[in-house]
Each structure stands twice: as structure tokens, then as C-alpha cells.
C-alpha positions as a Markdown table, in Angstrom:
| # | Residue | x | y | z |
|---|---|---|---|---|
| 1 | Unk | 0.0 | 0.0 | 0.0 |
| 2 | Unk | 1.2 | 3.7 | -0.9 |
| 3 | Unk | -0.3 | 4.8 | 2.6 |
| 4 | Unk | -1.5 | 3.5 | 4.8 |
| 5 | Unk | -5.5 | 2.7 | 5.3 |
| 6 | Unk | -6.4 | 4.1 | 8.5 |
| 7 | Unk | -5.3 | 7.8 | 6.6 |
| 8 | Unk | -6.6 | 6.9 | 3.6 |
| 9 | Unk | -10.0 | 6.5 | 5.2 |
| 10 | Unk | -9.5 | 9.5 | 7.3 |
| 11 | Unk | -8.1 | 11.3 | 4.2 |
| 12 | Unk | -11.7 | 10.2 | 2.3 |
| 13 | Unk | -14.3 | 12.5 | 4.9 |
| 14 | Unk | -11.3 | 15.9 | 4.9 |
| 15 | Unk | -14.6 | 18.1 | 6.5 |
| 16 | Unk | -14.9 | 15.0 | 9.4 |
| 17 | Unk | -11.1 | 15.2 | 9.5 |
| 18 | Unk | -10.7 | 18.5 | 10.1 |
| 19 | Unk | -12.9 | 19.2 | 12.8 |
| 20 | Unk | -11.5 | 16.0 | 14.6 |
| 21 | Unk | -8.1 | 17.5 | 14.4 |
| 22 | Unk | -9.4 | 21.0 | 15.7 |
| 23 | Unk | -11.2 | 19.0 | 18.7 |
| 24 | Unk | -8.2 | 17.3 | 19.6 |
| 25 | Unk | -5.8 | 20.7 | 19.5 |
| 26 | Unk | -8.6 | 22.4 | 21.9 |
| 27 | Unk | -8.3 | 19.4 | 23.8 |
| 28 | Unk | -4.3 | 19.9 | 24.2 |
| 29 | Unk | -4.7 | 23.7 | 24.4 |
| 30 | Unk | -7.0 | 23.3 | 27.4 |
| 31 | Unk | -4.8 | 20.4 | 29.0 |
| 32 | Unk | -1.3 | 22.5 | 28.8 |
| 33 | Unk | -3.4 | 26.1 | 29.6 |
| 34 | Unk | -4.5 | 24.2 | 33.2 |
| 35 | Unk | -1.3 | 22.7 | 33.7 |
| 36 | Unk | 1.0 | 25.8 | 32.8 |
| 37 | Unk | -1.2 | 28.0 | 35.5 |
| 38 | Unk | -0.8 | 25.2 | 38.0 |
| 39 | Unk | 2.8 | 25.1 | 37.4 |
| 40 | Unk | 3.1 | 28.7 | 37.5 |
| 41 | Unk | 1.2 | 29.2 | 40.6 |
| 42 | Unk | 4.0 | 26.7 | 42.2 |
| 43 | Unk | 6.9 | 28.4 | 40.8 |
| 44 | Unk | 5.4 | 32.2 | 41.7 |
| 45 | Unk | 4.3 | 31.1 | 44.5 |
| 46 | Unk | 8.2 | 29.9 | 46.1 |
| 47 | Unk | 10.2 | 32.7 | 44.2 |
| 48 | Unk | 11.0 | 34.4 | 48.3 |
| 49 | Unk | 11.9 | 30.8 | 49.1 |
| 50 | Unk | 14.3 | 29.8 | 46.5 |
| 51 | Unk | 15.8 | 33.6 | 46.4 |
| 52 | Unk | 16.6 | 34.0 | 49.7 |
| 53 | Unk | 20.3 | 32.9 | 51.0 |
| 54 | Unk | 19.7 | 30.7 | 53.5 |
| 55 | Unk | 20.6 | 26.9 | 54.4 |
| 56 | Unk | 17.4 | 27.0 | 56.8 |
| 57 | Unk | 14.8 | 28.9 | 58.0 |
| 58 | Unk | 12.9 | 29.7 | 61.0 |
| 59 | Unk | 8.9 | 30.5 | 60.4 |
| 60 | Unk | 6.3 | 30.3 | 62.5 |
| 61 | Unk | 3.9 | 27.4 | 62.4 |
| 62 | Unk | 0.6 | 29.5 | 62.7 |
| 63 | Unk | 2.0 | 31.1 | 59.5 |
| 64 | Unk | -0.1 | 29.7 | 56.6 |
| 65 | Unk | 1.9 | 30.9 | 53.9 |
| 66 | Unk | 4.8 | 33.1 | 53.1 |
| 67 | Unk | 2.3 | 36.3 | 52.3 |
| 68 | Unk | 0.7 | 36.7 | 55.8 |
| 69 | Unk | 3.5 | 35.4 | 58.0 |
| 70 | Unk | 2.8 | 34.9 | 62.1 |
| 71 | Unk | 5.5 | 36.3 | 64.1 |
| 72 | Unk | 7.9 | 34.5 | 66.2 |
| 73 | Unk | 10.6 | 36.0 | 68.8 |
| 74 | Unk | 13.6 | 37.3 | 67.0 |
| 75 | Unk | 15.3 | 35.2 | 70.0 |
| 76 | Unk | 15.1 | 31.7 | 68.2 |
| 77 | Unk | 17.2 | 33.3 | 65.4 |
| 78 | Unk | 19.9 | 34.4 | 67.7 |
| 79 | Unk | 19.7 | 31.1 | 70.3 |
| 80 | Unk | 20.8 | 29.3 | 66.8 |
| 81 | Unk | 23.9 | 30.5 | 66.8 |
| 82 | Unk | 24.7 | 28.5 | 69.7 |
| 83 | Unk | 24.6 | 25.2 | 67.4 |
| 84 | Unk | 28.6 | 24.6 | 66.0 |
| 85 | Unk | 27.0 | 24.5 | 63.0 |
| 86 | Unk | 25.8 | 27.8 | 62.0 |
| 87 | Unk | 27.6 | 30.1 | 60.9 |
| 88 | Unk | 25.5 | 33.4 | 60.6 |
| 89 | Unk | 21.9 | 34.8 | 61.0 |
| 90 | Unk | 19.5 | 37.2 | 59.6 |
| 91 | Unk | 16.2 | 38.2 | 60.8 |
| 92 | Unk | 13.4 | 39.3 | 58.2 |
| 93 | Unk | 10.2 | 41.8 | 58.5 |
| 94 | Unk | 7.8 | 40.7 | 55.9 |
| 95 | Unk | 4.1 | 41.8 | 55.6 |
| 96 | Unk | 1.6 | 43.4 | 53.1 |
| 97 | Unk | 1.8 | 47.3 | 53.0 |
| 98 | Unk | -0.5 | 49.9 | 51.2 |
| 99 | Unk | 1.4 | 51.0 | 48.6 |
| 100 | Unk | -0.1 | 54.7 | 46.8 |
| 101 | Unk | 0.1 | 55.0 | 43.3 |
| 102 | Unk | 1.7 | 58.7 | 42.6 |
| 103 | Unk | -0.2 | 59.2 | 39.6 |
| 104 | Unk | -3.4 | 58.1 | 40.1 |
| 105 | Unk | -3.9 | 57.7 | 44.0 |
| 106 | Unk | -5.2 | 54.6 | 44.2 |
| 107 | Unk | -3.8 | 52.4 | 46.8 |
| 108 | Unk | -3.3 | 48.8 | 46.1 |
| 109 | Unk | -1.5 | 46.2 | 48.6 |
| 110 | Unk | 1.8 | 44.8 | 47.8 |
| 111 | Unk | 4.5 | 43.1 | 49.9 |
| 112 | Unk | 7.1 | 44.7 | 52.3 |
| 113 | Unk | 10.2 | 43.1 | 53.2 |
| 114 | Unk | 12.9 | 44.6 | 55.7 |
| 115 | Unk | 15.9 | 43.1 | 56.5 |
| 116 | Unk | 19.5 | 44.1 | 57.1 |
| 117 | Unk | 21.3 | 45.7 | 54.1 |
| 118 | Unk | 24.2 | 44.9 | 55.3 |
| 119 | Unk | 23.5 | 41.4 | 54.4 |
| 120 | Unk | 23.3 | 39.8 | 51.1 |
| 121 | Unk | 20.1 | 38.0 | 51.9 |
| 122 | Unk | 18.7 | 38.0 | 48.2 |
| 123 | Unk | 20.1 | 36.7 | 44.5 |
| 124 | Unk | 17.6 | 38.1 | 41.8 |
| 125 | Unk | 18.3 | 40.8 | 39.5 |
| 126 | Unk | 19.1 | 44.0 | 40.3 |
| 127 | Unk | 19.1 | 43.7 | 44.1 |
| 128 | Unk | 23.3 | 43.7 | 44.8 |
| 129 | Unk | 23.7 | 46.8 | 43.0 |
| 130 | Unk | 21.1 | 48.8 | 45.3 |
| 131 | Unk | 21.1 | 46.8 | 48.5 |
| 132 | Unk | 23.6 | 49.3 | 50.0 |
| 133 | Unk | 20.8 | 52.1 | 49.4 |
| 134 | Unk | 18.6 | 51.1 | 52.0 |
| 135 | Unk | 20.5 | 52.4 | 54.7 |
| 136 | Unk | 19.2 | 56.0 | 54.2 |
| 137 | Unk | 16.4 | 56.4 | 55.9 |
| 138 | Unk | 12.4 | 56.0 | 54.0 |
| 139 | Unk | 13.8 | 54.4 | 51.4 |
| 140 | Unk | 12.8 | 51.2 | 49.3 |
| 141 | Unk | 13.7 | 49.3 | 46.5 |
| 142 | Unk | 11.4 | 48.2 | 44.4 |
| 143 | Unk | 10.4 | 45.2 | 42.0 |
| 144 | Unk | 10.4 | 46.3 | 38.4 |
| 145 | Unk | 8.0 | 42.8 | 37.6 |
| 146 | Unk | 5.3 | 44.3 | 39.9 |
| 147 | Unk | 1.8 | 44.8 | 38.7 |
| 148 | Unk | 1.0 | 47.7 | 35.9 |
| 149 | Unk | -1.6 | 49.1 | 38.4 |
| 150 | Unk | 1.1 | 49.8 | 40.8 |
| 151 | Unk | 2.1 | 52.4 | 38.0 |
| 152 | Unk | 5.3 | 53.0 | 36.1 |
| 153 | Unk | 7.8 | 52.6 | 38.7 |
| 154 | Unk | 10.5 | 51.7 | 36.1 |
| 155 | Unk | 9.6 | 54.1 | 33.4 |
| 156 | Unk | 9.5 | 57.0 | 35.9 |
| 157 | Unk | 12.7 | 55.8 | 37.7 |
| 158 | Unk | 15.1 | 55.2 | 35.0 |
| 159 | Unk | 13.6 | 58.7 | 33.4 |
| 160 | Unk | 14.0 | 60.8 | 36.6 |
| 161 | Unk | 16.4 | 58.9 | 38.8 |
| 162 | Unk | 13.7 | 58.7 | 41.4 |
| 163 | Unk | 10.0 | 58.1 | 42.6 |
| 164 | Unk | 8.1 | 59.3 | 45.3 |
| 165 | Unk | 5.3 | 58.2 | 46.8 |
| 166 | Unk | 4.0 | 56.6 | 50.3 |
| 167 | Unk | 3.3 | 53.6 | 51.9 |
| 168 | Unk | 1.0 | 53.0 | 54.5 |
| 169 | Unk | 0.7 | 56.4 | 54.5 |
| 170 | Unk | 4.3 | 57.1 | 55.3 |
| 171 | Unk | 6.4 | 59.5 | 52.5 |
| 172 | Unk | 8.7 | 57.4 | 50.9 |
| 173 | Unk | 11.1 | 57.4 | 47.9 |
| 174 | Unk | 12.3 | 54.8 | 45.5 |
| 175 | Unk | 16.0 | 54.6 | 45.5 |
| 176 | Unk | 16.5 | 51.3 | 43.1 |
| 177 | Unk | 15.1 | 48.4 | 41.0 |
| 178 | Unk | 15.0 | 44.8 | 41.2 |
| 179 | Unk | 12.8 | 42.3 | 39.7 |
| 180 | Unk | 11.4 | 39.7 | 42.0 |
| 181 | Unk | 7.7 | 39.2 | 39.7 |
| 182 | Unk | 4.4 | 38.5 | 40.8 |
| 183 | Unk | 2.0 | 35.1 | 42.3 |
| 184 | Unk | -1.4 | 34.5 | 42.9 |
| 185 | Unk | -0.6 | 35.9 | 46.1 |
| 186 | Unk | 1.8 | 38.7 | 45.4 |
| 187 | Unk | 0.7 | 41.6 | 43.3 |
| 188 | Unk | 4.0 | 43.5 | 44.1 |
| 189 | Unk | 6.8 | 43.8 | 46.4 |
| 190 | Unk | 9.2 | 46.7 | 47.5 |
| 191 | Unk | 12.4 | 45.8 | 50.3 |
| 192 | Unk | 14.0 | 47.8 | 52.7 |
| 193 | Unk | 15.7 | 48.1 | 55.7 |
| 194 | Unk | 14.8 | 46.8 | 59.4 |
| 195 | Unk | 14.7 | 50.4 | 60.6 |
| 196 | Unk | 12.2 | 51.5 | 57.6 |
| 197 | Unk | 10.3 | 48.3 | 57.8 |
| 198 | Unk | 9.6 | 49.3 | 60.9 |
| 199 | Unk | 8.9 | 53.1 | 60.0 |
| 200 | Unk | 6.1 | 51.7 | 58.2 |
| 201 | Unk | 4.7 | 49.6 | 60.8 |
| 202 | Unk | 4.8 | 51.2 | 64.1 |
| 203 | Unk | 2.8 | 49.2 | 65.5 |
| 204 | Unk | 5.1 | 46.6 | 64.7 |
| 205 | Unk | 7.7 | 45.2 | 67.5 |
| 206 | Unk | 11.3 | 45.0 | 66.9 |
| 207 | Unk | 11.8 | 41.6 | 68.5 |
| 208 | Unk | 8.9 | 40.1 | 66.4 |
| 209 | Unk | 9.8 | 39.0 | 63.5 |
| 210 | Unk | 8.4 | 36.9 | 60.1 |
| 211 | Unk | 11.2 | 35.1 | 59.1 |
| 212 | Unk | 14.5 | 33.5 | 60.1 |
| 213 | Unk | 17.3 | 32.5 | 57.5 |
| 214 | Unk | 20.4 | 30.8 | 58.7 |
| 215 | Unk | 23.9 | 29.8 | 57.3 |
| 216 | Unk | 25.4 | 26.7 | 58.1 |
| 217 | Unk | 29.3 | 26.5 | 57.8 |
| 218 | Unk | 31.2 | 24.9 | 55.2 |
| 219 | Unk | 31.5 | 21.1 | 56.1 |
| 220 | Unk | 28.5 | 21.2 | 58.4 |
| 221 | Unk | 25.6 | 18.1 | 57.4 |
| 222 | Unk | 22.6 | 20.2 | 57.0 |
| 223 | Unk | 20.3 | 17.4 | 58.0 |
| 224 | Unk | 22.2 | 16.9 | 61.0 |
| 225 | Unk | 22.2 | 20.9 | 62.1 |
| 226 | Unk | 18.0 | 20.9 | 61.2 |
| 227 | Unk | 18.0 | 18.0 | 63.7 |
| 228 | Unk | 19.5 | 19.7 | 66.4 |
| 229 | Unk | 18.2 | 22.5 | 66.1 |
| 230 | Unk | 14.6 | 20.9 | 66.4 |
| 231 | Unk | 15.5 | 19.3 | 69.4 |
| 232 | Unk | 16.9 | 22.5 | 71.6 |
| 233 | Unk | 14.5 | 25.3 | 69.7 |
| 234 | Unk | 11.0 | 25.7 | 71.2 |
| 235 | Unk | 8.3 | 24.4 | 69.2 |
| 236 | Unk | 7.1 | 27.9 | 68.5 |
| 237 | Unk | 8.7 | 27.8 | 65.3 |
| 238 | Unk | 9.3 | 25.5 | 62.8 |
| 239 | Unk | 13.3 | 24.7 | 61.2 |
| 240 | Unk | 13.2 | 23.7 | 58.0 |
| 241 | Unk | 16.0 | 23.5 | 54.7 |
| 242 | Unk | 15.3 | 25.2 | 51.9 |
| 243 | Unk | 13.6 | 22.4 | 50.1 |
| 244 | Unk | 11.8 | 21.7 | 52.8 |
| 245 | Unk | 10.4 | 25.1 | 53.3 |
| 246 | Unk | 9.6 | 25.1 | 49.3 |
| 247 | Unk | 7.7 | 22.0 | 49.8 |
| 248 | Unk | 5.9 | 23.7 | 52.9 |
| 249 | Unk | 4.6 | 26.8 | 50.5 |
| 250 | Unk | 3.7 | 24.0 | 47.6 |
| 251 | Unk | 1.4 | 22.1 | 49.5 |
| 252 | Unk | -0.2 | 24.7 | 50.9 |
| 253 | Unk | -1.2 | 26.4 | 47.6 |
| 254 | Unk | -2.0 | 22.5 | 46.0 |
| 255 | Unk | -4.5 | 21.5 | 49.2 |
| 256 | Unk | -5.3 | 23.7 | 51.2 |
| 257 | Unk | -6.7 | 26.0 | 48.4 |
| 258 | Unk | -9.2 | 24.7 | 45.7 |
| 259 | Unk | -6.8 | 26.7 | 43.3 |
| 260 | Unk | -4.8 | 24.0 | 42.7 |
| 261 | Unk | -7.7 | 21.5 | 42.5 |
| 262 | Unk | -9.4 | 23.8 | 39.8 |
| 263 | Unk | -6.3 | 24.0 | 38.1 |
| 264 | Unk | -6.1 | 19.9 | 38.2 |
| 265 | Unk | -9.8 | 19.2 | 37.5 |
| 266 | Unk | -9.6 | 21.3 | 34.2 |
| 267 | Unk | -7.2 | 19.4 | 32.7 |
| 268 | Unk | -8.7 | 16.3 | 33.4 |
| 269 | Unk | -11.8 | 17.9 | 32.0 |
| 270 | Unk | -9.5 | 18.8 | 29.1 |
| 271 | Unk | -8.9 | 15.3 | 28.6 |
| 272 | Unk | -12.6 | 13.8 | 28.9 |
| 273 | Unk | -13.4 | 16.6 | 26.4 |
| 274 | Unk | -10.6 | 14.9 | 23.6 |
| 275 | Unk | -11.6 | 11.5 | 24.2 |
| 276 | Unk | -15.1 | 12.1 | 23.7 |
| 277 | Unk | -14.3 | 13.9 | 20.4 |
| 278 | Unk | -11.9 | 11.3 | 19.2 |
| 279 | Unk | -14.8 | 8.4 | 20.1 |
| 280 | Unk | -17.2 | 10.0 | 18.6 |
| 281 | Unk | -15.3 | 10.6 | 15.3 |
| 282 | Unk | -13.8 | 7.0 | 15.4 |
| 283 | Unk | -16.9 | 5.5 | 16.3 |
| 284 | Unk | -18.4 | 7.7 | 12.9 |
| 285 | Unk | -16.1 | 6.0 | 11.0 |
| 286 | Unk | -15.7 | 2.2 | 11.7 |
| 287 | Unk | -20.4 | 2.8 | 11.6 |
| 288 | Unk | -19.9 | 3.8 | 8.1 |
| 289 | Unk | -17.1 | 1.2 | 7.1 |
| 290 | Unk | -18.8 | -1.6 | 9.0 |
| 291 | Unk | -19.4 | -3.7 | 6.1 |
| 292 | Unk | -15.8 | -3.5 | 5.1 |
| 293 | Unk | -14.4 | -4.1 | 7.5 |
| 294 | Unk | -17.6 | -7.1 | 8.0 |
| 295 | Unk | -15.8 | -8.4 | 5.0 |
| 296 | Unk | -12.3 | -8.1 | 6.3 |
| 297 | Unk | -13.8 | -10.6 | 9.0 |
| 298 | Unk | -15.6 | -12.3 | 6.4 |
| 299 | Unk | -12.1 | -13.1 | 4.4 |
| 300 | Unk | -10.2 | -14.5 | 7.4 |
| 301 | Unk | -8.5 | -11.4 | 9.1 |
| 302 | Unk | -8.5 | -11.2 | 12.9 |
| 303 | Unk | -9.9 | -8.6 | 15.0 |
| 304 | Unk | -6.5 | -7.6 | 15.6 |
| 305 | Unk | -6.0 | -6.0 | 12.2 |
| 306 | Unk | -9.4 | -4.3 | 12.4 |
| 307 | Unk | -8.2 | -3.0 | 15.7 |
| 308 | Unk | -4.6 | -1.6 | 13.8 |
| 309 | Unk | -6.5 | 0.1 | 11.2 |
| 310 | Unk | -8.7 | 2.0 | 13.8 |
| 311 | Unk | -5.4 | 2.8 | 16.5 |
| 312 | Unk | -3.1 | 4.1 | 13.4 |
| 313 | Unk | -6.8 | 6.5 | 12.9 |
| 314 | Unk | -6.1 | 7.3 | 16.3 |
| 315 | Unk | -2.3 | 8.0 | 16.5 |
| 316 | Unk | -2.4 | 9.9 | 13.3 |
| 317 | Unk | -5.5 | 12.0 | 15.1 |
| 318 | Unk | -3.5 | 12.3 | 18.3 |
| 319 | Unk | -0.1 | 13.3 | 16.4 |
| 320 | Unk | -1.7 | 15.8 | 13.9 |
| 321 | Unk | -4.3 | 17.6 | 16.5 |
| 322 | Unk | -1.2 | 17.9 | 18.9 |
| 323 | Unk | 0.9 | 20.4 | 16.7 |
| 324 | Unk | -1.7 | 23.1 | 16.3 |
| 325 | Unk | -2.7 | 22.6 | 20.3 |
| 326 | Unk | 0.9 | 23.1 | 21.4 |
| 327 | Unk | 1.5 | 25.9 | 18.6 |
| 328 | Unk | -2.0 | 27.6 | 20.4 |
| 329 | Unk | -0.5 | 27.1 | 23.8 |
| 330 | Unk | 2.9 | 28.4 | 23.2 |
| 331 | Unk | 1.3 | 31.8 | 22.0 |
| 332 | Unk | -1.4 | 32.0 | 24.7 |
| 333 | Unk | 1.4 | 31.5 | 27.1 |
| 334 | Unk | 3.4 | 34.4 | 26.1 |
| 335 | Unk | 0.0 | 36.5 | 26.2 |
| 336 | Unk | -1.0 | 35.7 | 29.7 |
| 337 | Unk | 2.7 | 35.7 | 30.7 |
| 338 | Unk | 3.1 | 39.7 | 29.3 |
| 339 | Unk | -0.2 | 39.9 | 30.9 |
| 340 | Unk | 0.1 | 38.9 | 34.5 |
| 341 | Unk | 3.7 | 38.6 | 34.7 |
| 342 | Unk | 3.6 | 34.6 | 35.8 |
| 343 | Unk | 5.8 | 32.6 | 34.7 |
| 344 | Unk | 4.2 | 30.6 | 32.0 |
| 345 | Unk | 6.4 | 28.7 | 29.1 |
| 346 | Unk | 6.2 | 25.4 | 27.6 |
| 347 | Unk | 8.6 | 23.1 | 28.8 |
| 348 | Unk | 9.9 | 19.9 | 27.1 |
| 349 | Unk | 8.7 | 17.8 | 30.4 |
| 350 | Unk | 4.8 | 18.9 | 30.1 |
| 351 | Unk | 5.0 | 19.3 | 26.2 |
| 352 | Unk | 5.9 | 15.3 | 26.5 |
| 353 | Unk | 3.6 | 14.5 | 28.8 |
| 354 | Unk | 0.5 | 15.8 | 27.2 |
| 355 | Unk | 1.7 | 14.5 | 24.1 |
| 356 | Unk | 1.9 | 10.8 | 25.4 |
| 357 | Unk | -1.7 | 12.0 | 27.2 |
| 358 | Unk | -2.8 | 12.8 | 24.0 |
| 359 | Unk | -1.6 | 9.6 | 22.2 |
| 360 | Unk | -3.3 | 7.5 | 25.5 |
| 361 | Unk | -6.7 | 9.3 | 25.1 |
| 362 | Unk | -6.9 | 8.7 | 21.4 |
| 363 | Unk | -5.8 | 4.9 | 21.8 |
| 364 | Unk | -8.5 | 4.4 | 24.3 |
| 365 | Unk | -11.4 | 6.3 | 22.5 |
| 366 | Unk | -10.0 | 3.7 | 19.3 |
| 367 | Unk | -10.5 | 0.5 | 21.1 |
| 368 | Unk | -13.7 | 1.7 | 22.6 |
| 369 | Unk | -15.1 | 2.6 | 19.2 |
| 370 | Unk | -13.6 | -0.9 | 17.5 |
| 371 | Unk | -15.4 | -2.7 | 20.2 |
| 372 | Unk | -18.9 | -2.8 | 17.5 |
| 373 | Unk | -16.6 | -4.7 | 15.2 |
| 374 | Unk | -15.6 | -7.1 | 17.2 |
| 375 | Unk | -18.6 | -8.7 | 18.1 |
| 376 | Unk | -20.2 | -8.3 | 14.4 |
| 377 | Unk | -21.4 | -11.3 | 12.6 |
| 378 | Unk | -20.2 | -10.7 | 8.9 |
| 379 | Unk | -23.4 | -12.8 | 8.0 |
| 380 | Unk | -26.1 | -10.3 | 9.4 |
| 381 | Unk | -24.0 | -7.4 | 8.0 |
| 382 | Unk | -24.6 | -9.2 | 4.5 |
């Protein structure tokens, strides 16, 4: 054969074909669209955790997540250092702040950190070079991937060399830039210093603070530190590595929230969607060619064959509606990326996954469909 007979009978109906193919790439677009915004709200959602410079950290376990932290003596930080194994300590202030918009007066909430600026705390764009800054008094810096309706920070600043503006109803000015970017819990953020943090929440004890991150020295087992410091620390905080914290923030934002859920049940809904399209045009198909393939029967083939014909329908339906869905994705990712600053992009790990997804809904919607044949009597199809 010149080609082979599963396309040649999808080739015949090009009307049938087409929509199949378009049912399959909304299938894919809708699978990859829920799964990038699930993976995106994990990745936003632990940018603080995996940008901070810390071995382990100290947070409170009242706090729910990393965005409205509980507080916790700034005592357990400094009773660390007693363990061998540490080698340094920083406290950090972090809490949401009213931030005022300076050309439009609208007030919109965004996250404060403070910390010592002294201290290299953070590695993301930007922050080294303006770190030192903060030790002048109302001062921030501020994150250049923050929301548009915080207004043109960036524009503004690299034009004028300063903004101006207040938070939480304190006069401040923006002395720098870094870029940190946004979550589905983070709108913004700016940092500062301790002594500002403060400034902008006088309310706020010194001794209480949000967060804890710790150094251990070179050489020093990091298991073996956590341990003993979870054995000497009061249980009014929680001591935790990095990935551990990461892990902490993941499954907060995967179960305790239906975000994640929603997120999960529309690709599976995604993929219900597909394999109903692919049944129902497979199923089309082996109705119309039932007497053929009665015949097929009829001649001495086994089911088997019958059964190839219809799964090479179904890969070549699968392979084909996959390019334009991926194609649809990959540009709807960089719209809603530019849009909401997340961090959506097709990666070669979900890109496989949904394509052998893809290729498994198709099979099973083909062997569902070639069921009718195998059970026909060629002599009551004649």
C-alpha cells in the first residue's frame, strides 16, 4: 500500500477530518493552559523561598503561607547560633503594605520586606547593586516585575532617577530596582531596611519577626544541624531546609486551596473533552465502514488488524491535533505571561507528557469505538 488505510480512510471525509483535528488541538490547548497555570502558581508562589540565602529557615507554624506570616521572637534566630553549626543569621520583617500609586492615588496592597542591608540576603536581578541604598532612611527598593496598576515605577525611575510616593501612609522614595515578579498571592513587592520596615509599621515590634534565614558552615551536614536545632528550639517555630520550606509553600497552595484542584480538574476535564471527540469521530467512522471491514472478517483477518486500522486513525488523530494545540498554547502562554507577569512557558517535560496523554486518550477512545466490530457477525452485516 502507498499509505497507509487508516489515513486513507481519514483522508476520504477531509470536512470529518478537520474538525477532529481542531477537537483534539482544543483538547491539548486546554490540558497544557491548566497545567501551565498550576505550574506557574507553584513556581510564583516559592520565588522568596528559592531567592533567599539561606541553608534553613525559622517560620512560624501559625504562619499559613509566606504572604501573611505569624510572628515569632527574633530570639530563636539568635539562640541558633549556639549550634557549632551555624555560621551566621539574619532576621526578616515581611508583611503586606498599602502601597499609593503617585499618579493616580489609588492604593493597592503589595508586599514589604525589611531586612539588614548589610547582608546579602537575596540573588535576583538587580538587588546587589542597590542593596547598600537602603541604609538612608524612607527608602525602598522596588520590584520592576510588579503589577501595571502599581504604576510606572521603572519608566518614571530610570527617566527621573527617582520616585516618590507613600506607603501605608508614610512618604517614601524609591531609591532602586530589582525584579522579583508576581504570584497568585503577590501583586508586588518593595524591600528595605529593618529600621524602615519598621517606619512603616509602628505598631510593629522589633523583636517580632516573620522570618528567620540561617547559614550553616562549610562542612556542616545540614540534616544533622535541622535536627538539632529541632531538638533544643522551642516548638514555637518551625526549622526547615530550603527544600523543605519550598515544599511547605507548595502544598499549601496544591491542598489547602481549591486553586490548585481547579487547576487539576480542568485538565482532566480537558482530557474527557478529547476523548469524547476522538470516540465520537472514530466511532463515525468504523459505523460507516462496517461492512468492510464485516468483509475483512468475512475473508479470514482477525480482530487484531481491524483494531490496527482503527489505532493508526487514532495515533495519526492524536499526532496531527497535537501540533496546532501546542502551537495555540505556546502563544497563549506568552499573552498571559506579558499579561500577569507569571511565569508561564512550555517546557519539554509537560509538552511530552501531554503528548503521550494525548496519544493514550486517542488509543483508548479507538479501542472503545472498535469494540462494535468485534462482536459483528459478517453474515447479518450481508
Amino acid at each position: 500500500m502507498n499509505a497507509p488505510l487508516g489515513w486513507k480512510q481519514l483522508r476520504h471525509k477531509p470536512w470529518r477530518l478537520a474538525v477532529a483535528l481542531l477537537g483534539i488541538a482544543f483538547a491539548v490547548l486546554l490540558i497544557m493552559m491548566q497545567l501551565g497555570f498550576r505550574e506557574a502558581l507553584f513556581e510564583s508562589a516559592v520565588r522568596y523561598h528559592e531567592r533567599f540565602n539561606y541553608d534553613i529557615a525559622l517560620f512560624s507554624p501559625d504562619s499559613v503561607f509566606i504572604v501573611r506570616p505569624e510572628s515569632f521572637s527574633i530570639r530563636r534566630v539568635y539562640q541558633s547560633l549556639a549550634d557549632p553549626g551555624i555560621e551566621s543569621v539574619t532576621p526578616v520583617y515581611v508583611f503586606p503594605a498599602v502601597w499609593k500609586n503617585p499618579w493616580t492615588n489609588s492604593r493597592r496592597s503589595l508586599n514589604a520586606v525589611g531586612f539588614d542591608p548589610s547582608v546579602s540576603v537575596l540573588s535576583t536581578p538587580g538587588f546587589e547593586e542597590v542593596r547598600e541604598k537602603l541604609t538612608q532612611r524612607d527608602v525602598v527598593i522596588f520590584d520592576a516585575a510588579s503589577r501595571p496598576e502599581f504604576g510606572d515605577v521603572r519608566g518614571h525611575f530610570e527617566a527621573e532617577g527617582n520616585v516618590r510616593t507613600e506607603i501605608n501612609n508614610r512618604e517614601i522614595e524609591v531609591v532602586g530596582l530589582f525584579e522579583m515578579g508576581t504570584s497568585f498571592g503577590i501583586d508586588g513587592s518593595v524591600m528595605t531596611s529593618s529600621d524602615n520596615w519598621l517606619r512603616l509599621f509602628p505598631s510593629r515590634n522589633r523583636n517580632d519577626i516573620h522570618l528567620g534565614l540561617l547559614q550553616v558552615k562549610d562542612g556542616a551536614d545540614l540534616e544533622t544541624v535541622s535536627e538539632r536545632l529541632r531538638s533544643y528550639l522551642p516548638k514555637d517555630v518551625l526549622v526547615m531546609t530550603k527544600a523543605q520550606f519550598v515544599e511547605r509553600e507548595t502544598s499549601y497552595w496544591n491542598r489547602a486551596t481549591p486553586i490548585g484542584y481547579v487547576f487539576a480538574f480542568g485538565a482532566i476535564m480537558g482530557l474527557v473533552v478529547g476523548s469524547i471527540i476522538v470516540y465520537q469521530i472514530l466511532f463515525a467512522d468504523v459505523s460507516e465502514h462496517l461492512s468492510e471491514y464485516a468483509t475483512l472478517r468475512a475473508i479470514g483477518y482477525k480482530n487484531r488488524f481491524i483494531a490496527g486500522i482503527v489505532l493508526q486513525q487514532a495515533v495519526i488523530l492524536g499526532v496531527l491535533g497535537f501540533v496546532p494545540g501546542i502551537a495555540a498554547a505556546w502563544f497563549l502562554y506568552g499573552q498571559a505571561a506579558a499579561a500577569t507577569s507569571l511565569p508561564l512557558y512550555v517546557t519539554l517535560d509537560r509538552a511530552v507528557f501531554v503528548f503521550v496523554l494525548t496519544l493514550a486518550m486517542c488509543a483508548i477512545s479507538a479501542l472503545l469505538a472498535v469494540r462494535k466490530v468485534a462482536t459483528i457477525d459478517p453474515a447479518e452485516v450481508f
